[in-house]
Steps between C-alpha positions, in 0.01 A plus 500: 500500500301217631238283286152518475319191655156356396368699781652803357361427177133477625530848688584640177241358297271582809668870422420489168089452553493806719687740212295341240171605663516850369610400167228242449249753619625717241441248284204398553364879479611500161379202398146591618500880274676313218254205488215710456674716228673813707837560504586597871858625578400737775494198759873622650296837597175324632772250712696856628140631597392178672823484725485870592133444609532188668763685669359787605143322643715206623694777730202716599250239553718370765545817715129562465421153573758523839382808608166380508585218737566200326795292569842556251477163384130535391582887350775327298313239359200718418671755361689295293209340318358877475794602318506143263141603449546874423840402271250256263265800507755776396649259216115424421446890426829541305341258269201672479650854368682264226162312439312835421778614318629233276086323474260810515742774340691270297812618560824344383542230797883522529469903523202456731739201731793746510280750650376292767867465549621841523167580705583262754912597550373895523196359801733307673797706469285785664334287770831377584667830565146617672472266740714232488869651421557585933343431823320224356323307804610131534231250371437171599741281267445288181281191520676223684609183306307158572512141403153385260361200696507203311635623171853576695525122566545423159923394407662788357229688310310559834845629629543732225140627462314463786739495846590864606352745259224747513211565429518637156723237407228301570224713297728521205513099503126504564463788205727273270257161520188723476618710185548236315211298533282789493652602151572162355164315600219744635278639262619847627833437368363399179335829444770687639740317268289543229436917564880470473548301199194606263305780682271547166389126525438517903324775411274358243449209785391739760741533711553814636844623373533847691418351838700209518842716404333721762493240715861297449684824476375612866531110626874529309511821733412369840758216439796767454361677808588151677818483353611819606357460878757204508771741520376711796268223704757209413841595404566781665337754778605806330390689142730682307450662124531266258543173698323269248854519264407404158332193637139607350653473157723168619162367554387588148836321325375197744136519332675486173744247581152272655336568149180744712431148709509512874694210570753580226558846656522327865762329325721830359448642806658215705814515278543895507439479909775230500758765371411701784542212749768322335692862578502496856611126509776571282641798681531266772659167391632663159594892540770450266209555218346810406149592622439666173541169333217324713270747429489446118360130623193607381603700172622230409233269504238782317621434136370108603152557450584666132668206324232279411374548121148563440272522174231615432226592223226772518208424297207780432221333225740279395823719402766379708787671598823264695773619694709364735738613806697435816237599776368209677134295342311570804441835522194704480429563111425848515883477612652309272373556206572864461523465142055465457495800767263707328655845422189686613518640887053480495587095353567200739520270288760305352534533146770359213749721437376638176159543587649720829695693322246573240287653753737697644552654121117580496537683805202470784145623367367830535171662518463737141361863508246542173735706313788231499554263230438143547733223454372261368789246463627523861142474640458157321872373555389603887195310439726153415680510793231583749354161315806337572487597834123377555652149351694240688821720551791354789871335565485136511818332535 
């Protein structure tokens, strides 16, 4: 019973920030592997390997740092940063195995994501039973909350954002301003935008394709290794096997629901954290409601982002091929307009339909021993579309 005062409304908004941080991390992960053209849903393992790491140096850093004579307080707050620093590393390296894989080897990028996934549940599952299932020493406590000078002051959205969080709150707020004006108005963000959109034609301009998925799919990685050191350094003081949840893939329906922008995904995330929030209040002044029914808050609001009708045309030397659909108009092309996906795995290029489909037919060209007949016709219908593809081939909307 009871009701739920403007006060009580602020704390639960103020709630809401500190569950969306993971999600929005999540997110933003995503969005920075998916931007420059790689599909990345191994970020729920590289967040499960970030928070057992940050765990594990967060807890021995601080009895190595007391037993060499500093002060608890000191040991906790060193140790703490060692582990935030370690859990960014660890998700950094995930990314790595899935950069090699998916980039250098080619390998199907959802098979090569699950992997990182199933890699990660097996090394923490086996840490955790190691060292960390009994007699675990007691470390020094998550980061303690504080108030952002100046930026608290402000009415309501300084109470919400900025008065009693910590500090990765505050990074992921940082993260979400940066992201977006580095993609949206830095040349880097260009380039990365275009290696995810038309890799052939940032090729042809000289932009290094290889190293800049290289280098967003590791920078994707060292922002799930953040996200997962918020459960361990911020949420709670303890690891257990599987922790994250689901929320690595939460944070992937959040980059969908943002259309792969940072400040749309900041926004999904805030309204699947307020079904988390919105639970506890509930119990209290409503228990008469189900808990199961606050929780599908946020399924809820997924199916938003997949209403708006888009169009498009795909144009290769003048054919043009239209289609239309209900995913939203601003996201990446190489997303949305599956239907000019070139056919070949060795082609990144988007291509009509027809043309894609033709080259599949042809099959991908092979080097002929002297005794085997030539083929004449394929050869020069191979010919055509490698012409096509030298031409002025994309998704414009």
């Amino acid at each position: 019973g009871g009701q739920c005062d403007a006060r009580c409304v602020i704390g639960t908004l103020n709630q809401t920030a500190r569950s969306a941080a993971p999600i929005a991390l999540a997110a933003y992960a995503g969005i920075m592997c998916e931007r420059a053209g790689v599909i990345n849903i191994g970020i729920e393992g590289m967040m499960l390997m970030g928070a057992m790491v940050g765990y594990l140096v967060d807890i021995y850093a601080f009895i190595a740092l007391k037993n060499g004579g500093m002060d608890p307080a000191s040991a906790g707050t060193n140790a703490r940063l060692a582990g935030l620093v370690c859990a960014v590393l660890a998700g950094g390296a995930m990314a790595w195995l899935h950069a090699i894989a998916s980039i250098r080897f080619k390998t199907d990028q959802i098979i090569s994501g699950t992997v990182v996934n199933i890699l990660a549940v097996g090394l923490t599952g086996y840490v955790y039973r190691q060292y960390l299932a009994e007699n675990v020493p007691t470390g020094p406590g998550t980061f303690p909350p504080f108030d952002m000078p100046l930026l608290s002051q402000i009415p309501v959205v300084g109470a919400i954002f900025f008065e009693g969080q910590k500090p990765i709150v505050y990074l992921m707020l940082l993260l979400t301003v940066c992201l977006h004006v580095m993609l949206f108005q830095t040349q880097w963000g260009l380039r990365t935008r275009a290696v995810g959109e038309h890799p052939r034609a940032a090729d042809t301009l000289g932009i290094n394709v290889i190293r800049t998925r290289y280098i967003n799919v590791v920078a994707g990685g060292l922002i799930a290794g953040l996200a997962g050191a918020w459960f361990t350094l911020e949420a709670v003081d303890v690891f257990n096997p599987l922790m994250t949840n689901g929320l690595g893939f939460i944070g992937l329906a959040a980059m969908i629901f943002g259309n792969w922008a940072p400040l749309g995904a900041f926004v999904g995330a805030l309204i699947f954290g307020l079904g988390s929030s919105v639970q506890a209040t509930i119990s209290i002044f409503r228990p008469d409601i189900p808990s199961q029914f606050i929780w599908a808050w946020g399924g809820a609001a997924r199916p938003a982002s997949w209403t708006t009708p888009e169009r498009g045309c795909c144009w290769s030397s003048g054919r043009r091929s239209c289609w239309s659909s209900r995913r939203s108009g601003s996201t990446p092309s190489a997303i949305r307009c599956r239907v000019c996906r070139a056919s070949s795995p060795s082609d990144e290029t988007l291509l009509p339909a027809a043309w894609a489909s033709r080259l599949a037919r042809l099959g991908p060209p092979r080097r002929r021993t002297s005794l085997e007949r030539p083929r004449p016709e394929a050869d020069a219908a191979r010919g055509e579309v490698a012409g096509r593809l030298e031409g002025e081939a994309g998704c414009h909307p």
